[in-house]
DRENPA-3360 file (N, C-alpha, C; in nm, 2 decimals, always signed):
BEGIN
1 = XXXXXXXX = +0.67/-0.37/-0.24/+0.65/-0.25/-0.16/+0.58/-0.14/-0.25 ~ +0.52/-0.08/-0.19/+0.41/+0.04/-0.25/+0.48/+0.20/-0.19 ~ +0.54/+0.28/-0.25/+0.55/+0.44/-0.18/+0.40/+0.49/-0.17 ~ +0.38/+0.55/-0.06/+0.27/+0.63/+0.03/+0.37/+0.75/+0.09 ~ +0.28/+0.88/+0.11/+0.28/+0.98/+0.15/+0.22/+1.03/+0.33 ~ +0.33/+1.02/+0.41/+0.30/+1.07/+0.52/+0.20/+1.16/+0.58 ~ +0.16/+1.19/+0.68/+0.09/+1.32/+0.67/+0.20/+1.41/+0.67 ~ +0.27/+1.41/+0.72/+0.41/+1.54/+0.75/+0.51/+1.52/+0.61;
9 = XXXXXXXX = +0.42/+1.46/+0.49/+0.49/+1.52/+0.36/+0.60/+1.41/+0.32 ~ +0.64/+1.29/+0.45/+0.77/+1.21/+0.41/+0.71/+1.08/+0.35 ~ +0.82/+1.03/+0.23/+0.72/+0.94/+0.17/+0.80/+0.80/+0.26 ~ +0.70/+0.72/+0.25/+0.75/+0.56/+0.33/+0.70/+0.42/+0.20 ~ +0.78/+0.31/+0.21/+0.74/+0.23/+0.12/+0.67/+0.14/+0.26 ~ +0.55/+0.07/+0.21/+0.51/-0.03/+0.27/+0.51/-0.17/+0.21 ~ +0.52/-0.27/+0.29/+0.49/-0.40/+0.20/+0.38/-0.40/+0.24 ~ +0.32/-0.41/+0.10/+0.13/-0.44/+0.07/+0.09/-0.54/+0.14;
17 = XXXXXXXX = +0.18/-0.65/+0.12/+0.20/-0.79/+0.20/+0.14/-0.78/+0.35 ~ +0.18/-0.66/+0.44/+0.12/-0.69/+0.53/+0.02/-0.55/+0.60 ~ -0.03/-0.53/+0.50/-0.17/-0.44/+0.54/-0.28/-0.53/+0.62 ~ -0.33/-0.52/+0.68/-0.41/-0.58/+0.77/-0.59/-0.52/+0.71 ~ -0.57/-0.39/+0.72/-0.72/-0.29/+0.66/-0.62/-0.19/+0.67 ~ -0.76/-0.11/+0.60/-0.73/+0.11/+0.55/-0.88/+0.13/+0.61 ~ -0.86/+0.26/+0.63/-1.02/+0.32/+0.70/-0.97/+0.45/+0.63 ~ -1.05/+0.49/+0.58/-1.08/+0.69/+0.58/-1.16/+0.73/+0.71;
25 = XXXXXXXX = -1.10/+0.85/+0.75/-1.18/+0.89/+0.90/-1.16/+0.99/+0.93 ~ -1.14/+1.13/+0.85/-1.14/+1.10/+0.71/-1.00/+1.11/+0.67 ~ -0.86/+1.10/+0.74/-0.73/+1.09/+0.69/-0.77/+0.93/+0.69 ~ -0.69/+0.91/+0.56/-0.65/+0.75/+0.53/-0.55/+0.69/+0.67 ~ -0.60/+0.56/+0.69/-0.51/+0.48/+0.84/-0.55/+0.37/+0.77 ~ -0.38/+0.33/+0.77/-0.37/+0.18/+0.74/-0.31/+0.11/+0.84 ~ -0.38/-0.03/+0.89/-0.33/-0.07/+0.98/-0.23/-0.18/+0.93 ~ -0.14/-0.19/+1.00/-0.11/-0.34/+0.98/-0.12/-0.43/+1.03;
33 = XXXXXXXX = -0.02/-0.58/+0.98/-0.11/-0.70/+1.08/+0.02/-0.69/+1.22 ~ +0.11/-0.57/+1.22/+0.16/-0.59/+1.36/+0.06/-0.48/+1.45 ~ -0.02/-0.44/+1.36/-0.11/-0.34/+1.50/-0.04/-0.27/+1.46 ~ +0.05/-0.14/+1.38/+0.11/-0.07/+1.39/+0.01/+0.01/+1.25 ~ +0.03/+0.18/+1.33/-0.10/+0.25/+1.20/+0.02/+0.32/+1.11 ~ -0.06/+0.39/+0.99/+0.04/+0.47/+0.93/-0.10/+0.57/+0.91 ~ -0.07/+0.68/+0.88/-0.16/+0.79/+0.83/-0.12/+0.81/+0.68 ~ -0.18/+0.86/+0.60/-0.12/+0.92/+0.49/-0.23/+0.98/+0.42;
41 = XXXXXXXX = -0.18/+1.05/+0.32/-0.25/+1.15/+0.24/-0.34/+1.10/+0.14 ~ -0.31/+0.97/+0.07/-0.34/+0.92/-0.02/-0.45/+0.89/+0.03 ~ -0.58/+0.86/-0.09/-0.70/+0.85/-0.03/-0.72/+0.67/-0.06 ~ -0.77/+0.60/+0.04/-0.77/+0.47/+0.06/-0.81/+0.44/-0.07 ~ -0.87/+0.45/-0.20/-0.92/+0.40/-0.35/-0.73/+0.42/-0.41 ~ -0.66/+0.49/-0.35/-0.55/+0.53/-0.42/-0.45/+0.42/-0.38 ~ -0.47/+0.38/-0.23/-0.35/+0.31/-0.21/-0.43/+0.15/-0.24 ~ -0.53/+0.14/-0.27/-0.59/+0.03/-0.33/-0.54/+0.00/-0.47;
49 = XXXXXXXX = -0.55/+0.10/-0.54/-0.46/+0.10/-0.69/-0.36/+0.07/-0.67 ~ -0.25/+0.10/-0.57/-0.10/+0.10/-0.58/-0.06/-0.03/-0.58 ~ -0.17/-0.09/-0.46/-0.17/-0.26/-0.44/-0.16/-0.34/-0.54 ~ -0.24/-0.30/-0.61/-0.33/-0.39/-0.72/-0.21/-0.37/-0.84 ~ -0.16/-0.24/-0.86/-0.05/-0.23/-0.98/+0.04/-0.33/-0.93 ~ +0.12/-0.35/-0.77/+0.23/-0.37/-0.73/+0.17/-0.56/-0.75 ~ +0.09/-0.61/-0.74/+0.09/-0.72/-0.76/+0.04/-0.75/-0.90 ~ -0.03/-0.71/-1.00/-0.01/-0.71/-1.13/+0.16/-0.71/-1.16;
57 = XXXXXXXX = +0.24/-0.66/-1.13/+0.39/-0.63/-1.20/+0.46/-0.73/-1.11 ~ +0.43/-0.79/-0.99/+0.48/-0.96/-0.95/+0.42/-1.04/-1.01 ~ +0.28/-1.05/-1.07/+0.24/-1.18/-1.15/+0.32/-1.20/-1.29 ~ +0.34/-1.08/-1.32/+0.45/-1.05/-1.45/+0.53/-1.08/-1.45 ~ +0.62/-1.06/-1.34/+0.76/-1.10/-1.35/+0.77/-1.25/-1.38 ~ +0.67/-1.31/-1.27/+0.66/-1.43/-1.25/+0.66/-1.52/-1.37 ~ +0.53/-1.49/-1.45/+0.49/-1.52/-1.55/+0.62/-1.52/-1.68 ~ +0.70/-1.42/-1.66/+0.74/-1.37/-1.82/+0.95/-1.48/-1.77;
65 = XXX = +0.89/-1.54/-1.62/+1.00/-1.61/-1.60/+1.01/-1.74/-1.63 ~ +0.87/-1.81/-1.67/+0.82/-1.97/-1.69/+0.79/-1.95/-1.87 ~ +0.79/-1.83/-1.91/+0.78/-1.85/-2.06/+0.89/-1.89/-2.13;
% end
């Protein structure tokens, strides 16, 4: 799960797992794959980092559990 910033300031965790796409337009909208949007503040390069950390630190876990 990734914390994102609402437009109305509340923060929400999403599972990255099921992002579908992000659009800037120009508020960030991430869809999901239930068809359901979220808006948020973060600018789509940002919640592309969050992704990318949140699965770097599952390959880790993973990894540091077979060593």
């Amino acid at each position: 799960m990734i914390v994102l910033t609402k437009i109305n300031k509340a923060s929400i965790a999403v599972n990255c797992d099921l992002i579908e796409f992000i659009e800037e337009t120009p508020d960030t909208v991430i869809t999901m794959t239930s068809n359901d949007k979220i808006v948020v503040t973060e600018k789509m390069s940002e919640v592309i980092e969050k992704v990318v950390q949140y699965k770097r630190l599952v390959l880790q876990l993973i990894e540091s559990k077979y060593e």
